[in-house]
Gaussian input, Z-matrix of N, CA and C with variables (Angstrom, degrees):
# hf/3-21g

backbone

0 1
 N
 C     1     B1
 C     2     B2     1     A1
 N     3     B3     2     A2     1     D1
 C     4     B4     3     A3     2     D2
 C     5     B5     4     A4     3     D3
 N     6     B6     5     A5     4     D4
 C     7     B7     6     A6     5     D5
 C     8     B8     7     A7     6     D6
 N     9     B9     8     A8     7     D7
 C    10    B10     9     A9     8     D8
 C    11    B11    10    A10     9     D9
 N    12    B12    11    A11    10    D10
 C    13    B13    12    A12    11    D11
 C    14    B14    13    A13    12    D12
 N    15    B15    14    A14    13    D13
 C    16    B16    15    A15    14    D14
 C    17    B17    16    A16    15    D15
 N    18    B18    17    A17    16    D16
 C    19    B19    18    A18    17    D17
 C    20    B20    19    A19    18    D18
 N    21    B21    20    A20    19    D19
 C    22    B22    21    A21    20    D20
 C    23    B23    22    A22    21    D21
 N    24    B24    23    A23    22    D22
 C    25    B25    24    A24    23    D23
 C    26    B26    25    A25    24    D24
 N    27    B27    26    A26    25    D25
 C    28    B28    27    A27    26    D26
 C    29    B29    28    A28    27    D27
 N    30    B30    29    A29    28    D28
 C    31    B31    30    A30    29    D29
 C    32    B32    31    A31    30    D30
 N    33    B33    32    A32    31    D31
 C    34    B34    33    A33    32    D32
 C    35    B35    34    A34    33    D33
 N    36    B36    35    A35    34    D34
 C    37    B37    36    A36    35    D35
 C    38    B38    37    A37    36    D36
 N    39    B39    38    A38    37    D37
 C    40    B40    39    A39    38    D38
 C    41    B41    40    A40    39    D39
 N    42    B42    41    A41    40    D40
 C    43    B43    42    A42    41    D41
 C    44    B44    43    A43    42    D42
 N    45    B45    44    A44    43    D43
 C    46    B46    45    A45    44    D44
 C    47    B47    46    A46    45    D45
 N    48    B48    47    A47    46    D46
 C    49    B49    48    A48    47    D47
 C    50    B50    49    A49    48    D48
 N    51    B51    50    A50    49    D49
 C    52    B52    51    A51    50    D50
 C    53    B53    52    A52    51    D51
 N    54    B54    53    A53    52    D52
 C    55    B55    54    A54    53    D53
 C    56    B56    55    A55    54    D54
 N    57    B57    56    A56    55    D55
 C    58    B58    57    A57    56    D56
 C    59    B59    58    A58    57    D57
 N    60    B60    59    A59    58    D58
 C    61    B61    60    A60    59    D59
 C    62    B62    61    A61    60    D60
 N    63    B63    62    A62    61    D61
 C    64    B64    63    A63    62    D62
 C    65    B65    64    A64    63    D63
 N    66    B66    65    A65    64    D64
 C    67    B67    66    A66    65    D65
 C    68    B68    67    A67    66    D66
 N    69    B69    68    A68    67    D67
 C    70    B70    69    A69    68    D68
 C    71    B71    70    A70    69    D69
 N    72    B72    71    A71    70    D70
 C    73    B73    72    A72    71    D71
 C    74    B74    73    A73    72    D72
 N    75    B75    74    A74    73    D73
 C    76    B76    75    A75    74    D74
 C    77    B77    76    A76    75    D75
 N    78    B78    77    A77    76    D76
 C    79    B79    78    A78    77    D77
 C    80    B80    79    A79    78    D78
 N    81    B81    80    A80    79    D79
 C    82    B82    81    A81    80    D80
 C    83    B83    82    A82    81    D81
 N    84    B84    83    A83    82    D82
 C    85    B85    84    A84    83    D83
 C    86    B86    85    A85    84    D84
 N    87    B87    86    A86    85    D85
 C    88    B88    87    A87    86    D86
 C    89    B89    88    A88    87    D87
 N    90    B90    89    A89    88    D88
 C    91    B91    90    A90    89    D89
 C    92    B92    91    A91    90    D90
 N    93    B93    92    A92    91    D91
 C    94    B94    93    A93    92    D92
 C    95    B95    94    A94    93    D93
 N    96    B96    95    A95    94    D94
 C    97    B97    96    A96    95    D95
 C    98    B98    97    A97    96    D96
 N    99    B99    98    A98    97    D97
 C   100   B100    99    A99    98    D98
 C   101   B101   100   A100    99    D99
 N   102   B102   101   A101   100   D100
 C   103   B103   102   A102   101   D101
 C   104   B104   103   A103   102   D102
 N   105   B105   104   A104   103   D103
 C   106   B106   105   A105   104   D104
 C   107   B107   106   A106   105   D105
 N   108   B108   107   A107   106   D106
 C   109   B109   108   A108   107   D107
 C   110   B110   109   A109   108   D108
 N   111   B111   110   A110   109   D109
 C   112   B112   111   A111   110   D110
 C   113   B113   112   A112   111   D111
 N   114   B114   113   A113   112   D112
 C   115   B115   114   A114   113   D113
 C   116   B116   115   A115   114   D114
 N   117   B117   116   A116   115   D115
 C   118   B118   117   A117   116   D116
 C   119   B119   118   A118   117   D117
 N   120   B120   119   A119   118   D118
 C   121   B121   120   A120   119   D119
 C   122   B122   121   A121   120   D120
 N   123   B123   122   A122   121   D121
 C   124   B124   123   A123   122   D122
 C   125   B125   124   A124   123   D123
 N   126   B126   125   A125   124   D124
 C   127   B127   126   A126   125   D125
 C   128   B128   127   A127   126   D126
 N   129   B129   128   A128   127   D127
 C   130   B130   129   A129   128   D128
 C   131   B131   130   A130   129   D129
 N   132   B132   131   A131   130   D130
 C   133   B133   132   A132   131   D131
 C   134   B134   133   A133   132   D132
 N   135   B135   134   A134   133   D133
 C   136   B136   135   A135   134   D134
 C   137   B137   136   A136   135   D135
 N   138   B138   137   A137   136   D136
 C   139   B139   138   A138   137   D137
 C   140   B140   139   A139   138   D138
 N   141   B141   140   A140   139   D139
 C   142   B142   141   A141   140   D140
 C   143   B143   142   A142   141   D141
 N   144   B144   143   A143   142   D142
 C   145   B145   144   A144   143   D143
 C   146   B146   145   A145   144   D144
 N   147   B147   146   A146   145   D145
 C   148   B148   147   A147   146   D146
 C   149   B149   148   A148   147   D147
 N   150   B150   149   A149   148   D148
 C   151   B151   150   A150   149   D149
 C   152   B152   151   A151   150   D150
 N   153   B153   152   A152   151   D151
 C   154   B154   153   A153   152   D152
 C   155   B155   154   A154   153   D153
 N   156   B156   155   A155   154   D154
 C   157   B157   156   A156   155   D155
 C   158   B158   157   A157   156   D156
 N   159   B159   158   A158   157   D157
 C   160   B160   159   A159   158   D158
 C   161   B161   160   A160   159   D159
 N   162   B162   161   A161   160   D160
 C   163   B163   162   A162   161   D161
 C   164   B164   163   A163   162   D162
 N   165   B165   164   A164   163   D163
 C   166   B166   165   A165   164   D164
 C   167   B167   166   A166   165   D165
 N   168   B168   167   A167   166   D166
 C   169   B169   168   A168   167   D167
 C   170   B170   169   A169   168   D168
 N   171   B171   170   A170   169   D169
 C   172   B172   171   A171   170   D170
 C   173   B173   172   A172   171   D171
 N   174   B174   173   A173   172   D172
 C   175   B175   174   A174   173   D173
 C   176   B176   175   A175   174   D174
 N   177   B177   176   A176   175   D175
 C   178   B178   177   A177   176   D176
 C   179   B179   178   A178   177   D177
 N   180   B180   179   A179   178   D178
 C   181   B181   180   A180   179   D179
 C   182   B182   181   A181   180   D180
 N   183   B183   182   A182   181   D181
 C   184   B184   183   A183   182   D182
 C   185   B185   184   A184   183   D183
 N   186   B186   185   A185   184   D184
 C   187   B187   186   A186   185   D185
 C   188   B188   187   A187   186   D186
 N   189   B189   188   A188   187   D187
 C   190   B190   189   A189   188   D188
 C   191   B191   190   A190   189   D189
 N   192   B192   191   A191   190   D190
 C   193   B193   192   A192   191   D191
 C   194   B194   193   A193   192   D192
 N   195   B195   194   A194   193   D193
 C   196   B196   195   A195   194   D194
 C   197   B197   196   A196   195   D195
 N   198   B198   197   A197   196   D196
 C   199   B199   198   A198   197   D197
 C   200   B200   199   A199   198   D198
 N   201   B201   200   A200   199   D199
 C   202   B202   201   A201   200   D200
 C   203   B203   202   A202   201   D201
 N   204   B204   203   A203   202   D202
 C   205   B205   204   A204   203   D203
 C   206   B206   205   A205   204   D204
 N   207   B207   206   A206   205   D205
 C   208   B208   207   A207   206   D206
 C   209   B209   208   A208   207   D207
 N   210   B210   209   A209   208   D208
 C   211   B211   210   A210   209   D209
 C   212   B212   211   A211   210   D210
 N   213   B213   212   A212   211   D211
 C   214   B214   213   A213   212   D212
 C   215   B215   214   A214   213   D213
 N   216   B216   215   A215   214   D214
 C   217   B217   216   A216   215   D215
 C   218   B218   217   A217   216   D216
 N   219   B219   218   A218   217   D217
 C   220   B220   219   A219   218   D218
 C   221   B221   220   A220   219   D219
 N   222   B222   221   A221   220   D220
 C   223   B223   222   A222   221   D221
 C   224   B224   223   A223   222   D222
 N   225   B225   224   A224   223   D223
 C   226   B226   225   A225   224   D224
 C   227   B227   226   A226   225   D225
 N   228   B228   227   A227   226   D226
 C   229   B229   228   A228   227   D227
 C   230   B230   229   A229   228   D228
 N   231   B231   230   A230   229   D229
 C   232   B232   231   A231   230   D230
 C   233   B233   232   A232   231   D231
 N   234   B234   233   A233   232   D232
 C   235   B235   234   A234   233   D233
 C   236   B236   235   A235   234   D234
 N   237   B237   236   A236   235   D235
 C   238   B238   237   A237   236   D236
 C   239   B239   238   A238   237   D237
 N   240   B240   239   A239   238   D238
 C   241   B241   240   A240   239   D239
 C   242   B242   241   A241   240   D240
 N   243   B243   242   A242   241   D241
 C   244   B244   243   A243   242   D242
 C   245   B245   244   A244   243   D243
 N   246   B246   245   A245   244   D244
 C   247   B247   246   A246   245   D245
 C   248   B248   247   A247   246   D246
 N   249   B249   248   A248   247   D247
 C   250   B250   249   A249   248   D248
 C   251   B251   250   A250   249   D249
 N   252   B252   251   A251   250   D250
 C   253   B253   252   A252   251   D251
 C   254   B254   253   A253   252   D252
 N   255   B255   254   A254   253   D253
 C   256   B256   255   A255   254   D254
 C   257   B257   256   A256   255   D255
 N   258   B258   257   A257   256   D256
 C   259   B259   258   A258   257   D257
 C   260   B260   259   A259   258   D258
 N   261   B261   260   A260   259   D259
 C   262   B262   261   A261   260   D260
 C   263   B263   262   A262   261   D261
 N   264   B264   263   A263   262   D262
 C   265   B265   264   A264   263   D263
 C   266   B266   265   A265   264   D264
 N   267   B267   266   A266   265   D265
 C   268   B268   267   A267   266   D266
 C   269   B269   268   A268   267   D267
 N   270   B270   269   A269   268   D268
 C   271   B271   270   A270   269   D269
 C   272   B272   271   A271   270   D270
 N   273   B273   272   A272   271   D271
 C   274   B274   273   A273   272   D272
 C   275   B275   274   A274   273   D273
 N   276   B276   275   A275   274   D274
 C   277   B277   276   A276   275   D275
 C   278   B278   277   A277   276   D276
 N   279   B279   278   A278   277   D277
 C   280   B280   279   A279   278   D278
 C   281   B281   280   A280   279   D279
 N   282   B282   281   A281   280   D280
 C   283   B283   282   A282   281   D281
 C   284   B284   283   A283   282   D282
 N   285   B285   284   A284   283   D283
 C   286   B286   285   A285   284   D284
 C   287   B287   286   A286   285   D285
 N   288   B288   287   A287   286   D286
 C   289   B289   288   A288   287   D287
 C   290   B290   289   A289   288   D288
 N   291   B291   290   A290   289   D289
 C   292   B292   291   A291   290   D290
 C   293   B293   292   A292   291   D291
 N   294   B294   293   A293   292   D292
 C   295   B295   294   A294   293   D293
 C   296   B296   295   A295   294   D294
 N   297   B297   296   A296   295   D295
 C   298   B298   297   A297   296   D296
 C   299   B299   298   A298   297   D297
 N   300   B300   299   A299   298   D298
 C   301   B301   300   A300   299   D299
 C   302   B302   301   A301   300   D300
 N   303   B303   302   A302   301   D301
 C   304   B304   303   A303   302   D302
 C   305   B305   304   A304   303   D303
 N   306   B306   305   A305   304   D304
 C   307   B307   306   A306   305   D305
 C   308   B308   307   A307   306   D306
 N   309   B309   308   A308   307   D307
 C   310   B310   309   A309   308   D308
 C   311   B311   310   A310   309   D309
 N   312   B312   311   A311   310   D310
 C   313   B313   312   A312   311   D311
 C   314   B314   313   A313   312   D312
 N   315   B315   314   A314   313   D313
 C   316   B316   315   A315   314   D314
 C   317   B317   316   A316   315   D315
 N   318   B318   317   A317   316   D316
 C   319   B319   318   A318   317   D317
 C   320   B320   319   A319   318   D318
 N   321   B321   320   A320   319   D319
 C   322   B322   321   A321   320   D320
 C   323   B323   322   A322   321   D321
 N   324   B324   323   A323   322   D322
 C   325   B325   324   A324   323   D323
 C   326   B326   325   A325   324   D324
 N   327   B327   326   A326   325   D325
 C   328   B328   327   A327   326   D326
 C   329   B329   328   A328   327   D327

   B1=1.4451
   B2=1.5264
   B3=1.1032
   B4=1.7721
   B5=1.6622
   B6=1.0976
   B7=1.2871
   B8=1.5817
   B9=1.5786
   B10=1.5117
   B11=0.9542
   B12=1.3591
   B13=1.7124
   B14=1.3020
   B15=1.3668
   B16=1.6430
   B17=1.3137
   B18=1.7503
   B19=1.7912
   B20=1.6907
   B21=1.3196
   B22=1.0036
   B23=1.4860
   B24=1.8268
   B25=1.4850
   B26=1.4784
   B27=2.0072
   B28=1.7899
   B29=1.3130
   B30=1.5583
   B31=1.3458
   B32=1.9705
   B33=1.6175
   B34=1.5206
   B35=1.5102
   B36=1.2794
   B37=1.3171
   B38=1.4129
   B39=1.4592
   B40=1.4723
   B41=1.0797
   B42=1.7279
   B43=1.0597
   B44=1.6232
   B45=1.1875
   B46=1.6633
   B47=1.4189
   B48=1.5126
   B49=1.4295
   B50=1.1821
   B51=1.5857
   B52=1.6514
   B53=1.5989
   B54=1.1701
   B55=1.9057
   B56=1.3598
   B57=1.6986
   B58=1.8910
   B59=1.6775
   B60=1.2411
   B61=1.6563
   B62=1.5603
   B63=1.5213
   B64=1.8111
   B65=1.2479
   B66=1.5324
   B67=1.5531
   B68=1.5676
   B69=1.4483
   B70=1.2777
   B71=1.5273
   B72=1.2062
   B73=1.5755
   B74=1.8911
   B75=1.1943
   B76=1.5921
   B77=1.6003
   B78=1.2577
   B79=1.5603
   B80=1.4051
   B81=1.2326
   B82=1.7557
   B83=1.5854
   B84=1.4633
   B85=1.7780
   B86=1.6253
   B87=0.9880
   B88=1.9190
   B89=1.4514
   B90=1.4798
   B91=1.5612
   B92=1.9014
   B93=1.6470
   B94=1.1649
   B95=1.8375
   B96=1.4317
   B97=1.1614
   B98=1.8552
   B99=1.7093
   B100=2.0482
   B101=1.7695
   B102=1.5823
   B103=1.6494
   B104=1.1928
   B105=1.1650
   B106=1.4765
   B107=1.3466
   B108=1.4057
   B109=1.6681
   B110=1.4498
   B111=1.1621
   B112=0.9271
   B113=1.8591
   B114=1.4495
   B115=1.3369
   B116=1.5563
   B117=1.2603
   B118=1.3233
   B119=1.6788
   B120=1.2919
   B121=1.2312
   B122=1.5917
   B123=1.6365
   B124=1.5253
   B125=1.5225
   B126=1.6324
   B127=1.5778
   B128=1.2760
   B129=1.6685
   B130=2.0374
   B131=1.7434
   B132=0.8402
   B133=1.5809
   B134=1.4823
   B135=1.3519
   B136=1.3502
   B137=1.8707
   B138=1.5497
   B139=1.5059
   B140=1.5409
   B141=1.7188
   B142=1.1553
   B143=1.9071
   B144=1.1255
   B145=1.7367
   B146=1.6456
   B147=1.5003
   B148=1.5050
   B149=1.4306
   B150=1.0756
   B151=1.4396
   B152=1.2164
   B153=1.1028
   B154=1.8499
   B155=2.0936
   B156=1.0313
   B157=1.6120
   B158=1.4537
   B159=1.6729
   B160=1.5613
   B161=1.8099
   B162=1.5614
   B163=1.6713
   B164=1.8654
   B165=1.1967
   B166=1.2695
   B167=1.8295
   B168=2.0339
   B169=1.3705
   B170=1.5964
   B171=1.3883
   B172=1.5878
   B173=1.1778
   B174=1.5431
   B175=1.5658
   B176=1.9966
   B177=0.6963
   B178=1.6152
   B179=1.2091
   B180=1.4257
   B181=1.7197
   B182=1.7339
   B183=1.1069
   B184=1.8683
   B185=1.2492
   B186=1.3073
   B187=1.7818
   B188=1.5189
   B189=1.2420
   B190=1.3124
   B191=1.1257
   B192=1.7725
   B193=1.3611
   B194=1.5488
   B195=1.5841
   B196=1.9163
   B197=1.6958
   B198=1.6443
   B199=1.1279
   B200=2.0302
   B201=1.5780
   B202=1.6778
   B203=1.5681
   B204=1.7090
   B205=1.3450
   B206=1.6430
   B207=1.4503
   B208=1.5106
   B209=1.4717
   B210=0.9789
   B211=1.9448
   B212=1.2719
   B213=1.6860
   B214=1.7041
   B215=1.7665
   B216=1.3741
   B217=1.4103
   B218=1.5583
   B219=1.6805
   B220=0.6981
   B221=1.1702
   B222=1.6449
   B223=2.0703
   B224=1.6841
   B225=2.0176
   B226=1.6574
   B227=1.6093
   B228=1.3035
   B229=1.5909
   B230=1.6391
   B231=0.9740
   B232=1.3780
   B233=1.9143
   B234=1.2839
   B235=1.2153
   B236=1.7724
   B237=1.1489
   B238=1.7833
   B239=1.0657
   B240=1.1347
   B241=1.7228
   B242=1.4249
   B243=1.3938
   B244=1.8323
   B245=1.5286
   B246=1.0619
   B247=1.7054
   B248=1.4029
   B249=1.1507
   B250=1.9331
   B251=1.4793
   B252=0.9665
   B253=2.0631
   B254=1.3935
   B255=1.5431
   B256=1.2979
   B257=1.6604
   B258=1.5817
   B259=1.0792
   B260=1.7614
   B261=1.1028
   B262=1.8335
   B263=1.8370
   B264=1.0519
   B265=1.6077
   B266=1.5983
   B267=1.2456
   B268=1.2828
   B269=1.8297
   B270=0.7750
   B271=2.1230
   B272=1.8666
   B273=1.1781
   B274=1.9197
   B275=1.3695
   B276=1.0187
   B277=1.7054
   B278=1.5123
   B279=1.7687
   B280=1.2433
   B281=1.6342
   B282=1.5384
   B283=1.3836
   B284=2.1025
   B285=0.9011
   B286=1.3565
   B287=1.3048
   B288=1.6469
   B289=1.4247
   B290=1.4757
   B291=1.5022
   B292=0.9504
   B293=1.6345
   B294=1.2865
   B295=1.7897
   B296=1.3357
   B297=1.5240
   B298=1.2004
   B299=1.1525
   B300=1.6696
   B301=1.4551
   B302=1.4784
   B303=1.0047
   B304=1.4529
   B305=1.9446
   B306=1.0240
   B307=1.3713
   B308=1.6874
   B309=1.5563
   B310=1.7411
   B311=1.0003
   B312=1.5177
   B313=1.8969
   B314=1.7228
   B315=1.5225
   B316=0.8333
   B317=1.2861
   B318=1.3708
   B319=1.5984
   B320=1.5394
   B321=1.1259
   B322=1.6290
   B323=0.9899
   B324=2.0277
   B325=0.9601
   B326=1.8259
   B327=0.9860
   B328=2.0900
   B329=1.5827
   A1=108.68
   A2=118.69
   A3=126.39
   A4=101.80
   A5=92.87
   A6=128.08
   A7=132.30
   A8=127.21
   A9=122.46
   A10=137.48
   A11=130.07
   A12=124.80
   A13=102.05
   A14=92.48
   A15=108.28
   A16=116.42
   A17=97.53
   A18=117.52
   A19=106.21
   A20=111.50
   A21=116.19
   A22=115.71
   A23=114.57
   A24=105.10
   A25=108.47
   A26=122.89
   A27=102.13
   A28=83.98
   A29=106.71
   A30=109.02
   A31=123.61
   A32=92.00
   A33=103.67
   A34=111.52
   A35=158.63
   A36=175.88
   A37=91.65
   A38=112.94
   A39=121.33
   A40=94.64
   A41=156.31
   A42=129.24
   A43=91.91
   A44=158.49
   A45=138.72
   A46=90.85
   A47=149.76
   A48=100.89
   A49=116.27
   A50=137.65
   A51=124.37
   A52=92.17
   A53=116.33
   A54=126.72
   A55=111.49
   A56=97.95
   A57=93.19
   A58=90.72
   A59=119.45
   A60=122.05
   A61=117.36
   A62=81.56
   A63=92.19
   A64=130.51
   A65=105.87
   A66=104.24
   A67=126.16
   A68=117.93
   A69=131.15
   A70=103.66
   A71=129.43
   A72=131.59
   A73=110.60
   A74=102.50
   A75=101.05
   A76=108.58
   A77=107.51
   A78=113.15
   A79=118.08
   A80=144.51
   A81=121.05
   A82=91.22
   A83=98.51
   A84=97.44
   A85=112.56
   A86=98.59
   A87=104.87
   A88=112.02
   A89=105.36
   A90=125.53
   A91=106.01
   A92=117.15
   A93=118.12
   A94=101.11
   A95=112.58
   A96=126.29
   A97=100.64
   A98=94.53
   A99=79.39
   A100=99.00
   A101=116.10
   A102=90.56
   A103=109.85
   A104=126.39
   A105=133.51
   A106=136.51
   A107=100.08
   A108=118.20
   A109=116.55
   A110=151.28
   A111=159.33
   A112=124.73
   A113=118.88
   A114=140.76
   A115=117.34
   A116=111.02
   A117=118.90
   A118=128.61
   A119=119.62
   A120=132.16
   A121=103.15
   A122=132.56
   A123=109.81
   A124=132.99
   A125=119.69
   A126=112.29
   A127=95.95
   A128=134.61
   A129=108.36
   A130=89.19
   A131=126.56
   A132=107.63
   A133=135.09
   A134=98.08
   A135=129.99
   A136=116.81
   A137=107.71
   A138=136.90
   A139=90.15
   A140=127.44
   A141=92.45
   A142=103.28
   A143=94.83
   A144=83.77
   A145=130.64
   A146=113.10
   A147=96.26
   A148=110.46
   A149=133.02
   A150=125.89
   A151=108.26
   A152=114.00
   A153=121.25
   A154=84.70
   A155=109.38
   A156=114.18
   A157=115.00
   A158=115.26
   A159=123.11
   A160=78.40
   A161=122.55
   A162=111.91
   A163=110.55
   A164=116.03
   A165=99.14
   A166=120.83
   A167=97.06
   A168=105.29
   A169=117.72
   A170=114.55
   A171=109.07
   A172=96.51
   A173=118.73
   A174=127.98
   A175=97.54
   A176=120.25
   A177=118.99
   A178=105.83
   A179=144.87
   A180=126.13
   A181=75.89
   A182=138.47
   A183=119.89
   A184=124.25
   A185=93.58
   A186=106.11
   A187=90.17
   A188=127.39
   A189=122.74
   A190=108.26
   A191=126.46
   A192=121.92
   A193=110.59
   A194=97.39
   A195=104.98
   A196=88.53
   A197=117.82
   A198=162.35
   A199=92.23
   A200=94.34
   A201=81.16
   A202=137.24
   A203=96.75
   A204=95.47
   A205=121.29
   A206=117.86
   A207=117.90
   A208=111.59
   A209=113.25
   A210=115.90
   A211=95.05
   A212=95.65
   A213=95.92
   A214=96.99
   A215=121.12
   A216=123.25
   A217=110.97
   A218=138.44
   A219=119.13
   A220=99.95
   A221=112.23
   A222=103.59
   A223=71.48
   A224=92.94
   A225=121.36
   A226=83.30
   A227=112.24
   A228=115.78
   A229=132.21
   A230=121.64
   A231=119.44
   A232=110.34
   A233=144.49
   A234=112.59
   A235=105.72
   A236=107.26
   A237=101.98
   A238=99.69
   A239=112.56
   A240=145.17
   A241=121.42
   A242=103.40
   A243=92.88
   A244=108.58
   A245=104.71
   A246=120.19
   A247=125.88
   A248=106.89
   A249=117.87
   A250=108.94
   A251=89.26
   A252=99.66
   A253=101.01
   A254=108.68
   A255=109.86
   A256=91.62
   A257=103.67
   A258=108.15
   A259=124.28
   A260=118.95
   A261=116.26
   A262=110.68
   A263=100.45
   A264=111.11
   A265=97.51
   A266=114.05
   A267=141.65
   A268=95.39
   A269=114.65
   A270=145.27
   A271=90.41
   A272=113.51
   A273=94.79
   A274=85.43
   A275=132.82
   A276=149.54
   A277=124.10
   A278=103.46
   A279=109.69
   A280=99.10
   A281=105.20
   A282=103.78
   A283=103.95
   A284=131.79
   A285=129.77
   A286=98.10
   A287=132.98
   A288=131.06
   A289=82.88
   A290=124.61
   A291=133.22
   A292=84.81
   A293=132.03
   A294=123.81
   A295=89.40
   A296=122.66
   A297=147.06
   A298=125.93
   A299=125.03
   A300=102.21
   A301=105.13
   A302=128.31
   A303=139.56
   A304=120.91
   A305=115.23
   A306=112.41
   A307=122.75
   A308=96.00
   A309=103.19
   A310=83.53
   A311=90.08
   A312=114.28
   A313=88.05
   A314=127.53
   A315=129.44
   A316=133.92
   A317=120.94
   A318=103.17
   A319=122.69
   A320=106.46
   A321=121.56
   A322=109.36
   A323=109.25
   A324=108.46
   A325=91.24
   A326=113.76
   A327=124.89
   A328=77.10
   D1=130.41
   D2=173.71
   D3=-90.38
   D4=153.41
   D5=167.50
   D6=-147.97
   D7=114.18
   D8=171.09
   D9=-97.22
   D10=171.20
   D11=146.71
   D12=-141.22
   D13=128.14
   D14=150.82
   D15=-99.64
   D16=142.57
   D17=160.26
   D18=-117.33
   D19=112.06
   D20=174.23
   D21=-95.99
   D22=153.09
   D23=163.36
   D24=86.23
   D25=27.64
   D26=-167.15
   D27=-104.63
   D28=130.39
   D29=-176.60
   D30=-78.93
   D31=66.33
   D32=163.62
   D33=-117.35
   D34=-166.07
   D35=-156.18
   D36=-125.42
   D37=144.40
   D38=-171.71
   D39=-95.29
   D40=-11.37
   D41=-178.61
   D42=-102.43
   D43=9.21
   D44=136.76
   D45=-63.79
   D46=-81.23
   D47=-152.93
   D48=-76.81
   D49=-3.50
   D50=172.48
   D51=-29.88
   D52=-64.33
   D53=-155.56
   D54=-38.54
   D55=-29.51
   D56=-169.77
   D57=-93.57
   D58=-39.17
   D59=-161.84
   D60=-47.81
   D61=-47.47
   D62=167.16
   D63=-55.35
   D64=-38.52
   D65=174.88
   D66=-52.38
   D67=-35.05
   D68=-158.37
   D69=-103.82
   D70=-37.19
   D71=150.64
   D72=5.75
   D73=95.41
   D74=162.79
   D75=98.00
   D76=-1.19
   D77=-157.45
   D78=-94.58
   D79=171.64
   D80=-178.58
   D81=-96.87
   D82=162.75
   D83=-165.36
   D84=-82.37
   D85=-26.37
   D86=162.22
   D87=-39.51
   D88=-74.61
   D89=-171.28
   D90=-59.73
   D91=-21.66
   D92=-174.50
   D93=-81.58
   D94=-39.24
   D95=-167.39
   D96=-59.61
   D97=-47.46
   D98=-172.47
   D99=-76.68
   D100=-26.51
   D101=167.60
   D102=-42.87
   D103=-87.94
   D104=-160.90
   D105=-43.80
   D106=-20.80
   D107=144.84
   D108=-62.37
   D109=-56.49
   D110=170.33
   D111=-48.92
   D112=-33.03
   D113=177.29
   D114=-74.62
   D115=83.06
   D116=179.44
   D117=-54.84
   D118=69.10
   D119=-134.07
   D120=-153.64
   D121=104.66
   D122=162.82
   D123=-61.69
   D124=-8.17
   D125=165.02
   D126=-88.74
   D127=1.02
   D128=176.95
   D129=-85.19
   D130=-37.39
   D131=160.90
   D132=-25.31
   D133=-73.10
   D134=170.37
   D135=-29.73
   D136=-58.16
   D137=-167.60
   D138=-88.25
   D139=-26.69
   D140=-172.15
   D141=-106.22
   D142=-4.09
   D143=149.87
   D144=-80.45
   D145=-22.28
   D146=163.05
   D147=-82.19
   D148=2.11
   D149=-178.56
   D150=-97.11
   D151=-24.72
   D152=172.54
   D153=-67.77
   D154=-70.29
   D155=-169.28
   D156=-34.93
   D157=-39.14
   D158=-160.26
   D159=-82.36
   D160=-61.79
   D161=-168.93
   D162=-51.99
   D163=-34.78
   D164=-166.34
   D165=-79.54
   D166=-18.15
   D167=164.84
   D168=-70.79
   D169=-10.70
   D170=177.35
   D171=-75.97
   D172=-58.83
   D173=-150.14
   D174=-63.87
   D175=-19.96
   D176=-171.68
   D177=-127.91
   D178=10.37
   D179=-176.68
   D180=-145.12
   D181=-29.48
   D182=175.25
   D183=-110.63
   D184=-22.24
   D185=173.23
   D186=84.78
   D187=82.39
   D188=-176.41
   D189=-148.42
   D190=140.61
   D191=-172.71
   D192=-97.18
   D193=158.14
   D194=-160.60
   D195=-55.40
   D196=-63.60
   D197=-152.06
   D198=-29.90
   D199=-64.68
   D200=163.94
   D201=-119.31
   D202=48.26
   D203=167.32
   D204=-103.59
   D205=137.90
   D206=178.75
   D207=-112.12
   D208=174.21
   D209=-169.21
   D210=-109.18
   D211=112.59
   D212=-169.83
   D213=-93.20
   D214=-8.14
   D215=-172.94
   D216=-140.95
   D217=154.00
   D218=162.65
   D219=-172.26
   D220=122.18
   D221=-149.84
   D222=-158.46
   D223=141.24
   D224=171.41
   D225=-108.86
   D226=111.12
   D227=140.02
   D228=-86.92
   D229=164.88
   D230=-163.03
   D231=-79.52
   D232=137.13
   D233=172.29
   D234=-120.90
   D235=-140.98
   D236=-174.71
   D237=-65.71
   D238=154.55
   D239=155.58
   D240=-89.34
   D241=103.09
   D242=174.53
   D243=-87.23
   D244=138.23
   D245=177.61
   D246=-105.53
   D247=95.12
   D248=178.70
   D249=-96.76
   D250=-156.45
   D251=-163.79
   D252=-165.39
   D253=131.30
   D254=-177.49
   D255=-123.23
   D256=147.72
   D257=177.94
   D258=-63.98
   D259=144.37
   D260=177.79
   D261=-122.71
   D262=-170.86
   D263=-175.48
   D264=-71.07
   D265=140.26
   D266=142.83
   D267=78.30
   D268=66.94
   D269=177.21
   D270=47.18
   D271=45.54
   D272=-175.46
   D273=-111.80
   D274=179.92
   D275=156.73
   D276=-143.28
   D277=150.18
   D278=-165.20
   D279=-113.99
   D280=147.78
   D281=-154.89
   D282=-83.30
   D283=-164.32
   D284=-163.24
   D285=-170.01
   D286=132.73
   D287=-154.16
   D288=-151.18
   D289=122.24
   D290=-156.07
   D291=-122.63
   D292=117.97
   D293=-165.32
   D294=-94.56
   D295=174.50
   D296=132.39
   D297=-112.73
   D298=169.98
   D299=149.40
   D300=-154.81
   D301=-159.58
   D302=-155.26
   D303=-141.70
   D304=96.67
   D305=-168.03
   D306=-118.91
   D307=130.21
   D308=-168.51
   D309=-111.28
   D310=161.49
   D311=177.63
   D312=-140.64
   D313=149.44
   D314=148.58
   D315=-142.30
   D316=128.71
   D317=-165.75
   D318=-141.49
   D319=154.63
   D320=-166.30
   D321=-109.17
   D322=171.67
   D323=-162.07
   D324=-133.99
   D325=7.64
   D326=-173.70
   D327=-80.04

């Protein structure tokens, strides 16, 4: 049985957390949890609060134990871009793209 969580909208660039997402890919969510403790990183933060979110929706919406669930998915997609403008020499301006992105975790128990 699967189970997810999404956090949408964390205002980092989806390819800094690709870096952590990958690590935990395939892994049991216990063993992903002390990685991600360990990864000195503000998106291993980030990933390890939806991963706290994806375990606690098993444990209370399937009745499912941490013990054998593994992360059968775990993908940073890109989300909106806010677009500002910083001022430059001689009244022109250069634009400023502030990324987001959007990160699922999903995990099983086969």
């Amino acid at each position: 049985m699967e189970v997810r969580a999404i956090t949408r909208n964390v205002p980092m660039s989806a390819q800094k957390v690709r870096e952590v997402v990958r690590q935990i890919q395939g892994l049991p969510a216990e063993r992903a949890l002390a990685i991600l403790d360990l990864v000195p990183r503000k998106s291993a933060r980030l990933v390890r609060k939806t991963l706290r979110s994806a375990i606690a929706n098993a444990e209370n919406n399937r009745n499912l134990k941490v013990e054998n669930l593994r992360i059968k998915e775990a993908v940073a997609g890109t989300g909106t871009t806010l677009k500002r403008f910083q001022p430059k020499a001689r009244g022109s301006a250069g634009p400023i793209r502030k990324r987001r992105a959007h990160i699922r975790i999903v995990l099983s128990d086969e």
